[in-house]
Structure formats: structure tokens, C-alpha cells
C-alpha positions, 0 to 999 in steps of 0.5 A: 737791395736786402744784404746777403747773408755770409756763407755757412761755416765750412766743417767736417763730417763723418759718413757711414752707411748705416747698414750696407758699405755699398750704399755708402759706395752710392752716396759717394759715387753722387757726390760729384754733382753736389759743387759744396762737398769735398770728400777728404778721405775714405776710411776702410779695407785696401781690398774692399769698399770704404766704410767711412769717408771724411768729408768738408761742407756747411751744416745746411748742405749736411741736413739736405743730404740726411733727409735725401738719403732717408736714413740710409747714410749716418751723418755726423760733426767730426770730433778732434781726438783727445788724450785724456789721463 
């Protein structure tokens, strides 16, 4: 029997709409049939929908999500902030 292959890295990720908040409201709204994601945090106005959410899962579940949502939701690694003199 072939060994398995380990488990994808888990990351984190930015998501933004890339022209309507409210597809990113869509997006989010399916995310809770997709078991390899975990929303981490929703980012945008207290009386409005989110514009940018957090979220954790590998890098292939990442590409299938890019190419289902044909370019309507942008996707990118989070990057750790730095302070730089």
C-alpha cells in the first residue's frame, strides 16, 4: 500500500472582494460547507458588511477557492507586519 502524503501546511490568508463588499459577504456565507477553512476574523465598518476577512487553510484549498470564484474574491498569504527604521 502507497504511504500518504502529509497534510498541506496550514496558513493564513487574506480575503478581499475585489469589486463589491457584498460578494465577499457571499463568499463568506459558503464557507461554512468548505470543513479546511476557519474564518479568523472579519475586518470592516460596525454598521456595514465586512470588507476583509482572515482566514486559515493549505495552499490547495486556497487555488480551488480562486479559480471557483473566478476572480471576483482576491486572495493572498497574510504577511506579518514589520517596523522598519
Amino acid at each position: 500500500m502507497p504511504a500518504s502524503l502529509p497534510p498541506a501546511p496550514i496558513g493564513r490568508y487574506i480575503v478581499r472582494a475585489a469589486r463589491d463588499d457584498n460578494e465577499l459577504v457571499r463568499f463568506l456565507a459558503t464557507l461554512g460547507a468548505e470543513p479546511g477553512v476557519q474564518v479568523v476574523d472579519l475586518i470592516g465598518p460596525s454598521s456595514g458588511p465586512p470588507h476583509t476577512a482572515v482566514v486559515e487553510t493549505d495552499a490547495p484549498t486556497v487555488e480551488r477557492l480562486r479559480q471557483q470564484t473566478l476572480d471576483q474574491i482576491t486572495i493572498e498569504p497574510d504577511q506579518p507586519l514589520s517596523l522598519s527604521d
